[in-house]
C-alpha positions in Angstrom: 37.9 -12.6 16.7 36.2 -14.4 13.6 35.7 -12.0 10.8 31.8 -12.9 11.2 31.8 -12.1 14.8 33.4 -8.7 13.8 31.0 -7.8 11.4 28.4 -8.7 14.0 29.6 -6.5 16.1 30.2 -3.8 14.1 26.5 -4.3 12.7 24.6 -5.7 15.5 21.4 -4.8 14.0 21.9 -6.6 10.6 19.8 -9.5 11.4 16.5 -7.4 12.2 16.9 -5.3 9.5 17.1 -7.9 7.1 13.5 -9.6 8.7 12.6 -6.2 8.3 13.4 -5.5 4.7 11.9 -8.9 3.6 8.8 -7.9 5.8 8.3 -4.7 3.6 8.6 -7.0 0.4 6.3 -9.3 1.7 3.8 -6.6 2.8 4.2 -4.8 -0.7 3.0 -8.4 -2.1 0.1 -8.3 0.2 -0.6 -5.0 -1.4 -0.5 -5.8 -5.0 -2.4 -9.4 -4.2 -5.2 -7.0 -3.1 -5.0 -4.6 -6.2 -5.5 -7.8 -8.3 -7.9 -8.9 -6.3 -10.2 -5.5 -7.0 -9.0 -6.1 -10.4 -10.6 -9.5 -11.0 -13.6 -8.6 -8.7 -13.1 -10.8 -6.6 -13.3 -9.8 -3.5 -16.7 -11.0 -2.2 -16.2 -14.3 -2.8 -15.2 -15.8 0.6 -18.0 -14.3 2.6 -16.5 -15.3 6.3 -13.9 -14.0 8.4 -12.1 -17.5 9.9 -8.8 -16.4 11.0 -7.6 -20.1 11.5 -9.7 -21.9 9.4 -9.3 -19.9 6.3 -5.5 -20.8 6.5 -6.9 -24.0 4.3 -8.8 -23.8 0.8 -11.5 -26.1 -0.3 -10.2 -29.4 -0.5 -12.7 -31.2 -1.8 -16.0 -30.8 -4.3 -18.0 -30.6 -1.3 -16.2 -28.0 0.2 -16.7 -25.7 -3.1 -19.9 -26.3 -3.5 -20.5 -25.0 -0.1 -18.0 -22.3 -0.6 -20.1 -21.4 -3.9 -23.4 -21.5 -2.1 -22.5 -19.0 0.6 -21.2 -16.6 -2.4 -24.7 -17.6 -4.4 -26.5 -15.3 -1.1 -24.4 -12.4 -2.3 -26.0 -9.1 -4.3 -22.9 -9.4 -6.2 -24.0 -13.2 -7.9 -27.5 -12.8 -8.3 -26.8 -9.1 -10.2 -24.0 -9.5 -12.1 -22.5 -13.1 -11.9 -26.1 -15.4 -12.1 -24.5 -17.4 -14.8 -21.2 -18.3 -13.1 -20.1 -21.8 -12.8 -18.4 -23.7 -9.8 -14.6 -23.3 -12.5 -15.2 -19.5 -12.6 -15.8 -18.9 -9.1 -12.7 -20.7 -8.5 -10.6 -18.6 -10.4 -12.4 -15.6 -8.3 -12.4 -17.4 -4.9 -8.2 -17.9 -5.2 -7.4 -14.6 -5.9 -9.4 -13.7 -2.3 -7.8 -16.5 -1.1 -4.2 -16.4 -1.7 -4.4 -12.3 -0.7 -5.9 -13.3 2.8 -3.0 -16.6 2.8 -0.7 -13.6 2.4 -2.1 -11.4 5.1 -1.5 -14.4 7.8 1.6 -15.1 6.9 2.6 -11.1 6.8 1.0 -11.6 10.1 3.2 -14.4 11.3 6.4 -12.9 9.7 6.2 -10.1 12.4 5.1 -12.5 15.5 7.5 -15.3 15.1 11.4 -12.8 14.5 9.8 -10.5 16.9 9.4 -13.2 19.4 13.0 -15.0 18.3 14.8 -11.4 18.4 13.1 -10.9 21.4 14.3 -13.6 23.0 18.2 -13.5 21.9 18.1 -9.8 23.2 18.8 -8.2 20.0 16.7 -5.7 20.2 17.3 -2.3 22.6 14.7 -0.3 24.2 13.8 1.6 21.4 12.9 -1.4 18.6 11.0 -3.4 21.6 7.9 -1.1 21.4 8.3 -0.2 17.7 8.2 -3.9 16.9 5.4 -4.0 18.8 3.4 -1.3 17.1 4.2 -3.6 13.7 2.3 -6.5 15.1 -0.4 -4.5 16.0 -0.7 -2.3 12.9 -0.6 -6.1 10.8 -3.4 -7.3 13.3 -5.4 -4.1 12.9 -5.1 -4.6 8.6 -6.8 -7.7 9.1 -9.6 -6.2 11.0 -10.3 -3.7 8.5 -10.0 -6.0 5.3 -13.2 -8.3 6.9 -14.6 -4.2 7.9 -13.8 -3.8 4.0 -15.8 -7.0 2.5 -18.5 -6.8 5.3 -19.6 -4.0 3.3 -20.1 -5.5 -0.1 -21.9 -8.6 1.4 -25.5 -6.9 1.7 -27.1 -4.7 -0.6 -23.9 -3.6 -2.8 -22.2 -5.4 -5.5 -19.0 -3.9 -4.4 -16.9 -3.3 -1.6 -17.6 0.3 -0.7 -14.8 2.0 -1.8 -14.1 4.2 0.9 -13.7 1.4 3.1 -11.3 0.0 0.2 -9.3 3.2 0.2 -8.8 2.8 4.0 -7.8 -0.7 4.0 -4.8 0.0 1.2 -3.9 3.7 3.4 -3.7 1.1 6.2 -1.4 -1.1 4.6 0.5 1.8 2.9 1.2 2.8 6.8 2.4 -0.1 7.9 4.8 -0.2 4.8 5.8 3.0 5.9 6.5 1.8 9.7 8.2 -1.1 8.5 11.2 0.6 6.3 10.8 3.7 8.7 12.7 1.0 11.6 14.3 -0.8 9.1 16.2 2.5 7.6 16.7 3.5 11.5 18.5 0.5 12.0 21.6 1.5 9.0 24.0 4.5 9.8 23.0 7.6 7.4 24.7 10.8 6.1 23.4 13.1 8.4 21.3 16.0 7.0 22.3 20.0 7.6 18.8 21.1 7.7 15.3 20.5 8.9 13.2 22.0 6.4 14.5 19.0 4.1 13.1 16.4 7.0 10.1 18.7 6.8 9.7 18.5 3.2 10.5 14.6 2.9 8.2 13.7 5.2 5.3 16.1 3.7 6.0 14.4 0.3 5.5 10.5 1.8 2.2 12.0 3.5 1.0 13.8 -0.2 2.1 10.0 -1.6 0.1 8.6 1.2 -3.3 10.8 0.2 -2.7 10.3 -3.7 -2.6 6.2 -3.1 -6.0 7.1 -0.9 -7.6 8.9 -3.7 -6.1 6.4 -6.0 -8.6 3.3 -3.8 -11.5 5.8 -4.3 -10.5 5.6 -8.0 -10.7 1.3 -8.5 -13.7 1.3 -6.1 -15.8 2.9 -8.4 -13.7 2.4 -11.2 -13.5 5.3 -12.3 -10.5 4.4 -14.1 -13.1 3.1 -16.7 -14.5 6.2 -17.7 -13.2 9.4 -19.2 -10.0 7.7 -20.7 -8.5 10.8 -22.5 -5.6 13.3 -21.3 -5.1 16.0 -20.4 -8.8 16.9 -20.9 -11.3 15.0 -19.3 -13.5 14.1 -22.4 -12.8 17.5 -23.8 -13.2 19.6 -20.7 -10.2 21.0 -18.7 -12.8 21.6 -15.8 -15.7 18.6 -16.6 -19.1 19.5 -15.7 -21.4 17.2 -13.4 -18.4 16.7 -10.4 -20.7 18.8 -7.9 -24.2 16.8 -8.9 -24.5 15.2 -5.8 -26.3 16.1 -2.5 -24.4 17.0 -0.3 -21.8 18.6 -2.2 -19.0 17.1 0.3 -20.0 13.2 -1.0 -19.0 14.1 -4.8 -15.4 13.8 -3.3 -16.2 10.1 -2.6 -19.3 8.9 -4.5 -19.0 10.9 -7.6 -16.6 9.2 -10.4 -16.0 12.2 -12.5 -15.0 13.8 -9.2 -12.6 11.2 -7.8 -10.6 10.8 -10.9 -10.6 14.9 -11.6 -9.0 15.4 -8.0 -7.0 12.3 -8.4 -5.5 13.8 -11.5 -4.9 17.0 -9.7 -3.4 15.7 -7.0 -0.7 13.8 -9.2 0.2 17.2 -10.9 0.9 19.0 -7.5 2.9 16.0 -6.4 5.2 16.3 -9.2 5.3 20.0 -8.6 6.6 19.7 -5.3 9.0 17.0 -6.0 10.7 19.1 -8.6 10.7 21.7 -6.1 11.9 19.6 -3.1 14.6 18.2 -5.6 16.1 21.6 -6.2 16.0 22.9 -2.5 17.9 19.9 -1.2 20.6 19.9 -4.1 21.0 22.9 -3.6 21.3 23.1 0.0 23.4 19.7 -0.1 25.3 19.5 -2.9 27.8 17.1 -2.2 25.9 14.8 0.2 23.7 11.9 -1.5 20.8 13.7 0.3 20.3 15.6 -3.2 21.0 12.4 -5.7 18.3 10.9 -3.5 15.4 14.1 -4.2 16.4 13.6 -7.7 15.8 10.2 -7.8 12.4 10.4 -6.1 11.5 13.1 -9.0 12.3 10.6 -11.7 10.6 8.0 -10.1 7.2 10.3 -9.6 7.3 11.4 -13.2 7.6 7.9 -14.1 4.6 7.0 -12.3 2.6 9.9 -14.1 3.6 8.3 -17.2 2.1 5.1 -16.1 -1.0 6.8 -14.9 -1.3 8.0 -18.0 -1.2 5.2 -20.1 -3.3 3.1 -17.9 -6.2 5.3 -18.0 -5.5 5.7 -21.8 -5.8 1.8 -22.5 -9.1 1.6 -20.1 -7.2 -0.2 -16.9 -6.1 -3.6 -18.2 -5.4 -6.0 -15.2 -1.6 -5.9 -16.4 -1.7 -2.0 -16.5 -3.4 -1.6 -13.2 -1.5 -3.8 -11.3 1.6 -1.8 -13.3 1.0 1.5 -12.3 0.4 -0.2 -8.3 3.6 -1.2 -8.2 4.9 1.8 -9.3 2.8 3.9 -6.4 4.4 1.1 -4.0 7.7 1.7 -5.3 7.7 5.4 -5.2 6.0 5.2 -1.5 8.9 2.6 -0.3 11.9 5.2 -2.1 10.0 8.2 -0.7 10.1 7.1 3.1 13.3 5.8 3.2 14.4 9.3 1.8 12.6 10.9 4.6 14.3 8.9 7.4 17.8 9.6 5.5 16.8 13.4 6.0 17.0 13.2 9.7 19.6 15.4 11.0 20.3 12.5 13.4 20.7 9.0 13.6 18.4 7.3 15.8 20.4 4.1 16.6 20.7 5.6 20.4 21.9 2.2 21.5 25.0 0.0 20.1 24.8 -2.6 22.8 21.5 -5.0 23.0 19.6 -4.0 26.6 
């Protein structure tokens, strides 16, 4: 047997887990296209949905000019962007562009393996409807990103930003599903204990709420205001977060609010890293189970660093987009360290069915 036919064998499922693991780089892209596209504000400046027709840009002065017209209707131009010229809605109108480019082609990078995989029978009974559920979480992103911009077409000169917060959770997910299968598909050191499963999978769903809280954040860029740390202008517990009526919408609508609870949230994070970090080392202390926890912490504290020092410089684009990556990166490490806790390995099937 050739030694490539062997290795096949012996890995049957390298193929899809490689379309996998470029999927979740390509879907982290997606994600950080986005942040930079809140970053530049420019978000509202294709103001259709076209699936198949947006797949092209402007290609000629006539084509701006309309493209520039149908933003001129927008709350966004005539309150804040009157003066702007056909060149600097360009530079607005790509970033929009080239993060919805990336959507369909995220889209397309799950239909077109899935359907070739599908095809050569490489994938058992197991990956058929978890493949599936891919395609339809990518399809259902693209829904709520038009949900997302519908809403800062009217009256607003923003998205709203709880519609914003949704549309990166949604994408945060379908990161998640996507190494979840990949890491499935690769044989693991099996864990001793549930309450480490337990723990690692609590930890990617308190990432999951802290990168929710952290949308609230840039849509009302909060970010921008009360730059200093630890305090909050001076104040431990700032005054004015419980101003609005009803109380409940201060947790969305209220910037002194969202950043205080953001910043809170990041300090129990890294509280129950530390803690999950021991537990597992100790539990584990020969497997890589515990190198991983560790790993996670660093990365966490890390991130709190970079949290830090973007608020404290007032969220620079190059910052922002910084401490994004960073939340991707600790999101990506953090699931992949959940599905390694599994007591099990789910690859249930060697042979193709």
């Amino acid at each position: 047997m050739p030694a490539s036919d062997k290795n096949l064998y012996l890995d049957p499922y390298r193929s899809v887990r490689l379309w996998l693991y470029c999927l979740a780089v390509l879907v982290a892209g997606m994600v950080l296209v986005g942040g930079a596209t809140r970053l530049t504000d420019s978000g509202l400046s294709i103001t259709e949905w076209a699936p198949i027709r947006g797949f092209m840009p402007p290609l000629s002065l006539a084509d701006w000019e309309s493209e520039f017209i149908a933003y001129q209707t927008t709350a966004e131009f005539k309150q804040q962007n009157s003066l702007m010229t056909l060149d600097q809605f360009k530079m607005i109108y790509w970033w929009e562009w080239g993060h919805r480019f990336l959507g369909r082609i995220t889209g397309l990078a799950v239909l077109l393996p899935m359907i070739f995989f599908w095809a050569r029978g490489n994938l058992n009974r197991w990956l058929k409807p978890a493949v599936l559920f891919l395609f339809a979480l990518v399809s259902f992103q693209g829904f709520l990103g038009w949900w997302m911009v519908k809403s800062g077409l009217a009256d607003r000169v923003d998205v709203s930003q709880i519609r914003l917060a949704v549309h990166l959770v949604a994408a945060c997910i379908l990161l998640i599903a996507v190494i979840w299968v990949a890491r499935s598909l690769a044989r693991h050191t099996h864990s001793k204990s549930l309450t480490g499963q337990w723990q690692g999978g609590g930890l990617v769903l308190l990432v999951l709420i802290q990168i929710f809280l952290g949308g609230l954040v840039a849509g009302l860029d909060a970010g921008m205001a009360y730059n200093t740390w630890p305090t909050m202008n001076g104040e431990w517990v700032p005054e004015g977060m419980w101003i609005l009526q009803p109380a409940w919408t201060n947790l969305t609508d209220n910037a002194l609010t969202v950043q205080f609870v953001h910043r809170i949230t990041a300090y129990f994070l890294w509280i129950v890293c530390l803690f999950h970090a021991v537990v597992v080392s100790r539990r584990e202390p020969i497997t890589t189970h515990g190198r991983r926890a560790w790993m996670l912490f660093l990365l966490v504290s890390v991130q709190a660093l970079i949290g830090i020092m973007t608020l404290l410089l007032q969220v620079p684009i190059s910052w922002g987009l910084f401490h994004q990556t960073g939340g991707i990166i600790v999101l990506a490490f953090a699931t992949a360290h959940w599905r390694a806790l599994k007591p099990k390995d789910e690859i249930k099937e060697v042979s193709m069915v």
